[in-house]
N, C-alpha and C positions, 0 to 999 in steps of 0.2 A: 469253392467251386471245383470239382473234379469231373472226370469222363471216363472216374473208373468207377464203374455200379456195386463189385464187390467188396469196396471199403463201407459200405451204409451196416449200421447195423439197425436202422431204423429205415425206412421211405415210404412218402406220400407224393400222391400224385398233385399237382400245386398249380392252379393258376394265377398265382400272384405275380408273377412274372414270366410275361409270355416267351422274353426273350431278353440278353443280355449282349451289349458289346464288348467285343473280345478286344487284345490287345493289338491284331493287325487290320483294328478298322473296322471287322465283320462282324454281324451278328449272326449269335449259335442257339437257339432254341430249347428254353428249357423244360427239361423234361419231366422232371420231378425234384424231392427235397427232400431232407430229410436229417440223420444224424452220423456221424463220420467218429468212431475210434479212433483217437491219434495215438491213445497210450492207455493201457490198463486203468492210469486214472485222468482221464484226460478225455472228454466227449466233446464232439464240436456241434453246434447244434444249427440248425438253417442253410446248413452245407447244398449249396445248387448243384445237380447232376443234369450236367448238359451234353450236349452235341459234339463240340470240338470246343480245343480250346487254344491261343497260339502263345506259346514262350516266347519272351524275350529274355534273357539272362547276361547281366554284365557282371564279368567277370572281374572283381579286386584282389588284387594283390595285396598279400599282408604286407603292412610296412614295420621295418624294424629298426630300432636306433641302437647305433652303436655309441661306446661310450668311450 
């Protein structure tokens, strides 16, 4: 799922899902689907392009053992 349109190198327009819940609760309206380059050899395929979309991100710290 992304909400940036010029990562697709492929997209259709898709009513398979009219909408999805995002991670603060909301739902964001999807807009179309399609295929997402992650890497030269690396295609992602049924990648959602939608509306919005909300991060939540925790942050770990590496842990390291001393000896």
């Amino acid at each position: 799922m992304t909400i940036i349109k010029d990562k697709f190198i492929s997209l259709h327009l898709s009513n398979q899902f009219p909408f999805v819940n995002i991670a603060d609760g909301t739902q964001s309206p999807v807009l179309d689907n399609g295929v997402v380059q992650a890497t030269p050899s690396l295609n992602l395929t049924n990648v959602l392009y939608v509306q919005k979309i909300s991060y939540k991100f925790k942050i770990h710290q590496p842990v390291y053992q001393t000896k």
